[in-house]
N, C-alpha and C positions, 0 to 999 in steps of 0.2 A: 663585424662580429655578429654570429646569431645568436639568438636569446631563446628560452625556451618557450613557446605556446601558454598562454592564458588557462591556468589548469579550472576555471571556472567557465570562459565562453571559447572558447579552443582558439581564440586570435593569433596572429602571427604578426602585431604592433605591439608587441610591448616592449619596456627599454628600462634600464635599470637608474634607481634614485638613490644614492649611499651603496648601502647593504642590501636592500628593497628593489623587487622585479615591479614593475605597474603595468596594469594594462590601461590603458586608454578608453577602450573603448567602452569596458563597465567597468572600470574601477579599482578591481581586485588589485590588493599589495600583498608581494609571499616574499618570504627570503629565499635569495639565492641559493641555497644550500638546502630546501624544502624537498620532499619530493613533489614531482611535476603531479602527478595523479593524485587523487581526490577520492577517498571512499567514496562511496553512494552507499547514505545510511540504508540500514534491512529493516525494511518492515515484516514486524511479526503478525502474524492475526492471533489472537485467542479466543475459546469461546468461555463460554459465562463463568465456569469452574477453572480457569485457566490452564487446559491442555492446547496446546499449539493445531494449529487447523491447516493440513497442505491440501493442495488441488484433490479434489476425488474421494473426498471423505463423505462419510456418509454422515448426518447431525440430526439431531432432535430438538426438539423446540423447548424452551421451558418455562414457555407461557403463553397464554390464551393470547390470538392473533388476531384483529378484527380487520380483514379485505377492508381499502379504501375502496369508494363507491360501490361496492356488496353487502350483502348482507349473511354473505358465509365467514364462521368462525374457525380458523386453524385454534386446533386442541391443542394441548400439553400432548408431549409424545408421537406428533405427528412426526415422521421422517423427510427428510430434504435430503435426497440423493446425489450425487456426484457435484459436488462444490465447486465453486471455481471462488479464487480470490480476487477483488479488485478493489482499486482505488478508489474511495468516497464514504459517505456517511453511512450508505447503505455498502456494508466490504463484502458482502457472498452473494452471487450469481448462483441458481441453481434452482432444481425442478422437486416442489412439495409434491407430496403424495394426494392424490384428490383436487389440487387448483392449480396445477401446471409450473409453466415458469417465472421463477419471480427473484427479486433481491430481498438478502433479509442484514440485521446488524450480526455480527457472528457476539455480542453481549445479551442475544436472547435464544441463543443455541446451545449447544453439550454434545461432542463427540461420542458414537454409537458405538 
C-alpha cells in the first residue's frame, strides 16, 4: 500500500500509527484525512504608515539616515526607486537617490 509523501520534507518513508501518517525521517505527524499540501505562509512587507509595498515601487524615507562607515546623511524625503523585496532584517533592495545601491527596513520608508 502507498502512503502519501511527507507534506513537510517531501519523503516517500512514511507509514501510518492509528489514525496518524509519520514521517520518519523529520518527524511530522498529519491525519490521514489532512490535506497532503501545506500553505507557505505570505509574507507581507509594509512600510512605516502601513500601505503594502510590491517589487517596483517607488518609497520615501521618513528619517534622517546616517551611511555606515560615511559620513553622508540620507534626508527625510530622499527617494529609493524601484524596490525589490527580500528576506531579512534589512527587507528592501533598491537604489537611493545620490548614494546608489543599498538595502533599507521598509519600517523607515512611505510609499510615493
Amino acid at each position: 500500500m502507498s502512503f502519501p509523501p511527507c507534506p513537510t520534507c517531501l519523503s516517500t518513508l512514511t507509514y501510518p500509527d492509528g489514525e496518524l501518517l509519520i514521517c520518519p525521517e523529520c518527524g511530522h505527524e498529519w491525519g490521514a484525512s489532512a490535506p497532503t499540501e501545506t500553505a507557505e505562509p505570505v509574507t507581507v512587507w509594509k512600510d512605516a504608515v502601513g500601505n503594502v509595498l510590491q517589487d517596483g515601487d517607488t518609497v520615501t524615507l521618513t528619517k534622517d539616515l546616517k551611511l555606515k562607515g560615511s559620513s553622508v546623511v540620507l534626508k527625510v524625503g530622499t527617494k529609493a526607486r524601484n524596490i525589490r523585496r527580500i528576506e531579512g532584517d534589512h527587507d528592501i533592495d533598491c537604489k537611493v537617490d545620490g548614494a546608489g545601491a543599498m538595502q533599507l527596513k521598509s519600517s523607515v520608508v512611505k510609499k510615493a
